[in-house]
C-alpha positions in Angstrom: -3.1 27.8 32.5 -5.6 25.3 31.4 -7.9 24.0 34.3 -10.7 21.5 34.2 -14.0 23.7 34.4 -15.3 21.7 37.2 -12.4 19.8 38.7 -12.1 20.9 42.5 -9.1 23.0 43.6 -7.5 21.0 45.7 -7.6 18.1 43.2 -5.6 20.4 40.0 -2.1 19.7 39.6 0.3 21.9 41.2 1.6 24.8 39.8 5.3 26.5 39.4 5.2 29.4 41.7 7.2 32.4 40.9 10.1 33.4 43.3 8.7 37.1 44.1 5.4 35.9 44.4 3.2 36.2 47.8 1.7 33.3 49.5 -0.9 32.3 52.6 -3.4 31.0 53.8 -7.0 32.1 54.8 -8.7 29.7 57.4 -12.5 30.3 57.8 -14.4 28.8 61.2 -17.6 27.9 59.7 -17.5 24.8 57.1 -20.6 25.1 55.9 -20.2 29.2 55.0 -16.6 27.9 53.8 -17.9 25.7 51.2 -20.4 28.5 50.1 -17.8 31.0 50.1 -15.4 28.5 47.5 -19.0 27.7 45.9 -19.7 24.6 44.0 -16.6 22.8 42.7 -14.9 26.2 43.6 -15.9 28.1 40.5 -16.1 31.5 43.1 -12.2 30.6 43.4 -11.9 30.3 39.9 -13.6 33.1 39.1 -11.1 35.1 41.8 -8.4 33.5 40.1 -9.6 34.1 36.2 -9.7 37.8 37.0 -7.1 38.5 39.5 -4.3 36.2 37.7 -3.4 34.2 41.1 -3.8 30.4 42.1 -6.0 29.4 44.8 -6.8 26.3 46.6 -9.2 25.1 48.6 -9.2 22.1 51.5 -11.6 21.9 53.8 -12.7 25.3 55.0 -9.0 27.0 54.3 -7.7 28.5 51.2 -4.0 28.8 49.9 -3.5 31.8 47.8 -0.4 32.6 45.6 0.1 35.3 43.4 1.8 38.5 43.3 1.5 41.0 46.3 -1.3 43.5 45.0 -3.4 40.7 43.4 -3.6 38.1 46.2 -4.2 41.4 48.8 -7.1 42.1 46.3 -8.4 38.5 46.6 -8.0 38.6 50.4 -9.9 41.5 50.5 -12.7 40.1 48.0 -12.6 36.7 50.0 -13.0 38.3 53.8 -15.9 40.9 52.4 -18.1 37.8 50.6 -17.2 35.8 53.8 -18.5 38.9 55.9 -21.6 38.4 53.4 -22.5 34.7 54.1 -22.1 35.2 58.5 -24.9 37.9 57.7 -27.2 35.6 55.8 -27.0 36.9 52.3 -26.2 34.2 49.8 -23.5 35.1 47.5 -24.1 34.3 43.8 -21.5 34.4 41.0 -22.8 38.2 40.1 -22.0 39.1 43.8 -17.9 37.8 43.5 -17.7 39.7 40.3 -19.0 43.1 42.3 -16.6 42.3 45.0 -13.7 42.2 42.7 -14.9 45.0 41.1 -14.9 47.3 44.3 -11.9 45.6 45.5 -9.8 46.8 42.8 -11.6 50.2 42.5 -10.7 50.8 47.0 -7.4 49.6 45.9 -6.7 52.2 43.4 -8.2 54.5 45.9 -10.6 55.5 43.3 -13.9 55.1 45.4 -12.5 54.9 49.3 -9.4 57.4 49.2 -9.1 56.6 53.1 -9.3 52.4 52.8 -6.3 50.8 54.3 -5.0 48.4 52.0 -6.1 45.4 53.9 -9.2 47.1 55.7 -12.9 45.4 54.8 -14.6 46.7 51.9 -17.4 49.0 52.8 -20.4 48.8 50.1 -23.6 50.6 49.7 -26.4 49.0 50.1 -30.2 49.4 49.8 -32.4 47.3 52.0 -35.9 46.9 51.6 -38.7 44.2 53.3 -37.8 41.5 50.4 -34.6 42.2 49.3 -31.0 43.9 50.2 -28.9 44.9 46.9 -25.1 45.3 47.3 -23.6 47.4 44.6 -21.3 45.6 42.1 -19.8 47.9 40.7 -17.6 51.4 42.5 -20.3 53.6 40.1 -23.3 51.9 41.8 -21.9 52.8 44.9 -21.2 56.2 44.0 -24.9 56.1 42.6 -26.6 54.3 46.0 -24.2 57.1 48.2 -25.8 60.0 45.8 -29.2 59.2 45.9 -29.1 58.9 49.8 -27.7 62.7 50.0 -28.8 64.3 47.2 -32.4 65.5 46.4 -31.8 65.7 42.6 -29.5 62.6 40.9 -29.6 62.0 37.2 -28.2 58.6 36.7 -26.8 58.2 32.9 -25.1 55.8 30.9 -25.3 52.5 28.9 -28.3 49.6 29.6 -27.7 47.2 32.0 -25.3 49.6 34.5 -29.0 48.9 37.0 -29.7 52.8 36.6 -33.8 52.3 36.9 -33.6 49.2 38.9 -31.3 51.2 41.8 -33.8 53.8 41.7 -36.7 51.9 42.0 -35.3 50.1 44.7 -34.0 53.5 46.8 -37.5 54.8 46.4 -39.4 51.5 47.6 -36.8 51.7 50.8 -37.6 55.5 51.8 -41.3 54.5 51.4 -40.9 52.0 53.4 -38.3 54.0 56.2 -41.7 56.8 55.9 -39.4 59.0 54.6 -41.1 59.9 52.1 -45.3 59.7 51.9 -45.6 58.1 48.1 -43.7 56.8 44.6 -44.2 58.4 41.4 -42.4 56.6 38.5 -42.7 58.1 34.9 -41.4 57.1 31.9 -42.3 59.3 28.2 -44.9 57.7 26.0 -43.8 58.0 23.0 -40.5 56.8 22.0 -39.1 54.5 19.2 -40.9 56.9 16.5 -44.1 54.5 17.9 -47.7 56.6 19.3 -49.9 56.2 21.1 -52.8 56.9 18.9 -51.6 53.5 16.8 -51.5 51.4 19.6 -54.9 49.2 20.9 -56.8 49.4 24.0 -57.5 52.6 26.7 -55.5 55.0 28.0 -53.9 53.0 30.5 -53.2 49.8 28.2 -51.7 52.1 25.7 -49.4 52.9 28.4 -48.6 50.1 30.7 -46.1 48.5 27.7 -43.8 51.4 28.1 -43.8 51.5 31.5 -43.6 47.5 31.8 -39.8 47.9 33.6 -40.7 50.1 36.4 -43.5 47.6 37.4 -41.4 44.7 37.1 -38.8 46.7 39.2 -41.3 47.4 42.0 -42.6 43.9 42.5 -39.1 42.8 42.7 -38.3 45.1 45.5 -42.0 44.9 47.4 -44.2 41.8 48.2 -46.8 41.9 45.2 -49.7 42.2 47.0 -48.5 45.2 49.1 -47.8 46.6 45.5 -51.2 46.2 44.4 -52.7 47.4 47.7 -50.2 50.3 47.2 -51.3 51.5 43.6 -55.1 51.1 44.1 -54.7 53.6 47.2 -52.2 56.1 45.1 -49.3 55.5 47.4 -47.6 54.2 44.1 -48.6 56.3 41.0 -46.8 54.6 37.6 -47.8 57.7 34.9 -47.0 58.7 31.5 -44.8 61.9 31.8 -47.7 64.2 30.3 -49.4 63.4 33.8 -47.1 65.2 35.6 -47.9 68.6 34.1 -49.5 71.2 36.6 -48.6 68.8 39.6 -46.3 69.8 42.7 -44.7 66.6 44.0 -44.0 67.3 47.6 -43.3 64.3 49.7 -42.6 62.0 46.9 -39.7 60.4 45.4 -40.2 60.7 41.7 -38.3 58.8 39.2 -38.1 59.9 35.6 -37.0 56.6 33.9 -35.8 57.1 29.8 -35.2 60.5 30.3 -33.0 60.8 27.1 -36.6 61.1 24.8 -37.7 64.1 26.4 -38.2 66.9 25.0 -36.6 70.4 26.2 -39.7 71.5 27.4 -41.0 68.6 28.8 -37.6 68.1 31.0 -38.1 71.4 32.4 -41.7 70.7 33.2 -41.1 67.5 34.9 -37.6 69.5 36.8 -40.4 72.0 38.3 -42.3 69.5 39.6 -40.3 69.1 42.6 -41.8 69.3 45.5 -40.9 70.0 49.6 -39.7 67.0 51.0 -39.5 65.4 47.3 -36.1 63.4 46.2 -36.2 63.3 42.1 -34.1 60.9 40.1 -33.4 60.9 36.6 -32.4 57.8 34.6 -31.5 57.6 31.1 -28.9 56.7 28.4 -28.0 59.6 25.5 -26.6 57.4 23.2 -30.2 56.1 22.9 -32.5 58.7 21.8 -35.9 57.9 20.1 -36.8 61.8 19.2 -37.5 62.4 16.1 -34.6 64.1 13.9 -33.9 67.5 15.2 -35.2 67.3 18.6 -33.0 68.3 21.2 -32.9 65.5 24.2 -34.2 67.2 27.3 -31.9 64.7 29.2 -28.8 66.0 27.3 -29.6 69.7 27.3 -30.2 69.2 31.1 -26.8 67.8 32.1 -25.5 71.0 30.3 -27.8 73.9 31.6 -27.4 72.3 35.3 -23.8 71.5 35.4 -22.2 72.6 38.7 -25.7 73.7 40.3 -25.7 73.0 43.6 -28.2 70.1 45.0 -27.9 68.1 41.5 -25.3 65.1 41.4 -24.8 63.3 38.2 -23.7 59.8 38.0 -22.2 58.9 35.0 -21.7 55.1 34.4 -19.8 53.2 31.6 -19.7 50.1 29.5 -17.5 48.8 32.4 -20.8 49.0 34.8 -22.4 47.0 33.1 -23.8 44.0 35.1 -26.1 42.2 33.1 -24.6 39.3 31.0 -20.7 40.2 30.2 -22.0 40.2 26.5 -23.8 43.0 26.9 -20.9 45.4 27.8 -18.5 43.6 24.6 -21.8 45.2 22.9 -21.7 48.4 24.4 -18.5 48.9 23.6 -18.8 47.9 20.3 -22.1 50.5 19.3 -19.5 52.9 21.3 -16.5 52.4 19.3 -18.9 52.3 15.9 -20.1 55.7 17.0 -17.2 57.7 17.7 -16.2 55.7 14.2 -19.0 57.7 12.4 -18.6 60.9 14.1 -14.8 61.1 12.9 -16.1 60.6 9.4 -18.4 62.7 9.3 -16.1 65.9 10.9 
């Protein structure tokens, strides 16, 4: 069905509607919240409608929906939740009706709430800190989000963009700021990309700060800057190369262990022992990534095989599907997947 990008819904010609096909309307008090919901020239609608193959059309502050049973249930559901959203004060942007869809579908296939009525609310974890709230947007970020809050070891694995770091950082700026927890370490590896340190300019901690740019940038999007300064120069936040955590107990801390695929065996032990009382530890990282050098084992792979089924770990695997950056990135992903397996078949 060809629709004008910007043409209002209630302005589009009608459309034939099938004779098995399920039909109502939703009616939402507040106008203003209405319009938001619908969002500008109703592209949230057409977004709904784009991905769940119905027709919806907006008047005033109601909604007609059409489509067949499952799909326009799904957009109900999608529809009450992001309305639910906008009474609470949280703005919904078009990344935020994409993870509603997303977890709509997912509780209706019963993959991620076994126990969800078909038309109950969705229920999505969230992590709330002093400047921001993130929703998850995808069922594995909420699998992820529920893990890190019960678990006191989570590695978090998969493709770029699924918001494995970013999650992290955020759930370790929010026990901080709950006193959970008394300090933040965040560690990356130096050395990765077959670059070192030794060629690079500057000190110690300007040969450094490039490769640990993204957990900085993280932080000060979860924490007002100047706390985060105030923060670092007192050690509550320590942002270190991995080789700093050698010969350190981490006891209440939550460490994160961000591009954990270019360790080394021996240095993902290390850092594993580190652990502390009253610590939570995640682990981020993507295998299909690794920087090593040929013939070195990833510590982040060999780890997900020695610890399988030990009790206290949870690994969260996401997939090109989690992906939530631009919807080019997981076409991309998939294609460096399908190129992969491609080579491996060839080569067996």
């Amino acid at each position: 069905m060809n629709r004008p990008e910007l043409m209002p819904s209630h302005e589009r010609q009608p459309t034939r509607t099938p004779a098995d096909a399920n039909h109502f309307v939703l009616t939402f008090e507040n106008n203003r919240l209405a319009s938001e919901l619908f969002g500008q020239f109703d592209q949230n609608l057409k977004l709904i409608e784009d991905r769940l193959n119905i027709d919806a059309r907006a008047r005033g502050n109601t909604v007609s929906i059409t489509g067949d049973v499952a799909a326009t249930n799904l957009a109900r559901r999608t529809l009450d939740y992001l309305y639910d959203r906008l009474q609470k004060g949280s703005p919904i942007e078009t990344s935020d009706v994409e993870g509603a869809i997303r977890m709509a579908q997912a509780a209706d296939d019963q993959l991620v709430f076994p126990a969800l009525e078909r038309k109950a609310k969705l229920s999505m974890g969230q992590i709330s800190t002093r400047k921001k709230t993130i929703v998850a947007r995808t069922p594995t970020q909420d699998t992820y989000m529920r893990a890190m809050e019960r678990s006191e070891l989570v590695f978090g694995v998969g493709p770029a963009g699924t918001g494995k770091t970013y999650l992290a950082v955020a759930h370790a700026a929010q026990l901080l700021e709950r006193g959970a927890v008394d300090r933040i370490i965040l560690s990356r590896p130096a050395v990765e990309a077959g670059e070192r340190l030794g060629f690079l300019p500057g000190d110690m901690k300007e040969k450094v700060d490039p490769y640990l740019r993204p957990l900085y940038d993280a932080l000060y999007d979860m924490m007002p800057g100047d706390k985060v300064e105030r923060a670092i120069a007192a050690g509550v936040i320590e942002i270190a190369p991995l080789a700093f955590m050698r010969g350190r107990t981490l006891g209440n801390a939550a460490v994160i262990l961000d591009e954990a695929q270019n360790t080394t065996a021996m240095q993902m032990k290390m850092f594993l022992t580190r652990l502390g009382e009253n610590g939570r530890m995640i682990i981020t990282g993507d295998p299909s990534q690794v920087d090593l050098p040929r013939g070195t084992k990833s510590g982040l792979v060999e780890a997900l095989h020695i610890l399988n089924g030990v009790e206290g770990i949870t690994v969260v695997r996401f997939r090109d599907v989690d992906v939530v950056r631009h919807p080019l990135v997981a076409r991309i992903v998939r294609a460096y997947d399908a190129e992969g397996a491609s080579d491996n078949r060839h080569d067996a």
